[in-house]
N, C-alpha and C positions, 0 to 999 in steps of 0.2 A: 504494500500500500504506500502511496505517497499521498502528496497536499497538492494541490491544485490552487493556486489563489489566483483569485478572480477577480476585477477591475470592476469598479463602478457601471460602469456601460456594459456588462456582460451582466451584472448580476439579477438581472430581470431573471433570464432565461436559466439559471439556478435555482429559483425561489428567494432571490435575496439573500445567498451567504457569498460570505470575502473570502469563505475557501471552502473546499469541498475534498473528501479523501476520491483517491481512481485508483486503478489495479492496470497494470504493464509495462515487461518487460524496456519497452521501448516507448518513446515518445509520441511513435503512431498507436499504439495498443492499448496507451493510456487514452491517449485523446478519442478510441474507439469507445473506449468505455466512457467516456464519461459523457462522449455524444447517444452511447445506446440509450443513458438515465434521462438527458439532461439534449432532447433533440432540437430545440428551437437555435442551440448551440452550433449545427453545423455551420447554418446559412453564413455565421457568425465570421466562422474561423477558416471556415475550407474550400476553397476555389478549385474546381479542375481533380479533384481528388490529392490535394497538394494544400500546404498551408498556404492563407490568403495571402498577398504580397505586402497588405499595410496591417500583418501581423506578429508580431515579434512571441516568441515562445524561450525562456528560459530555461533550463533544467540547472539547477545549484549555482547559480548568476551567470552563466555562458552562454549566449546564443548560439540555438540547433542550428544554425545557419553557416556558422564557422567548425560546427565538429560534423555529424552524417544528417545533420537534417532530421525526416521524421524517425529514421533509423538510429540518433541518438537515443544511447543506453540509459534509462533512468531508472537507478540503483533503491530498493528497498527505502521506506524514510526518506529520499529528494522531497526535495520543493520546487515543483514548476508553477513558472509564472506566466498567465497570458496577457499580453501588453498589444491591444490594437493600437493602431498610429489613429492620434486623435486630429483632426485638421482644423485649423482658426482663421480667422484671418481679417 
């Protein structure tokens, strides 16, 4: 099991928690499960079968983007973070 902490702008589609436990291996298995519980979450985060591109995903403060992507290892106890890019202007 890890934590999943969940940003303001997502936590609708959680019921309102700033975190939530998931189960996998990997950063796509987790994010499988957490989208099985938690489905208004795909539209969210997943483009193309692929993270969206204005969404940032952490595992233990590293971007999945510099180590395998969704194929990043996340170890029993991590803390992943999801960070959509927020636009202003």
């Amino acid at each position: 099991m890890s934590v999943v902490r969940i940003p303001p702008v997502l936590r609708e589609q959680v019921g309102g928690e700033r975190q939530v436990e998931a189960y996998g291996e990997t950063v796509r298995d987790l994010l499988d499960d957490l989208m099985s519980r938690f489905p208004a979450l795909r539209r969210q985060i997943v483009e193309d079968d692929d993270i969206a591109p204005f969404v940032n995903v952490f595992v233990e403060g590293e971007d999945i983007r510099t180590r395998e992507g969704l194929d990043t290892e996340v170890r029993q106890g991590a803390t992943v973070i999801l960070l959509p890019a927020v636009a202003g202007g």
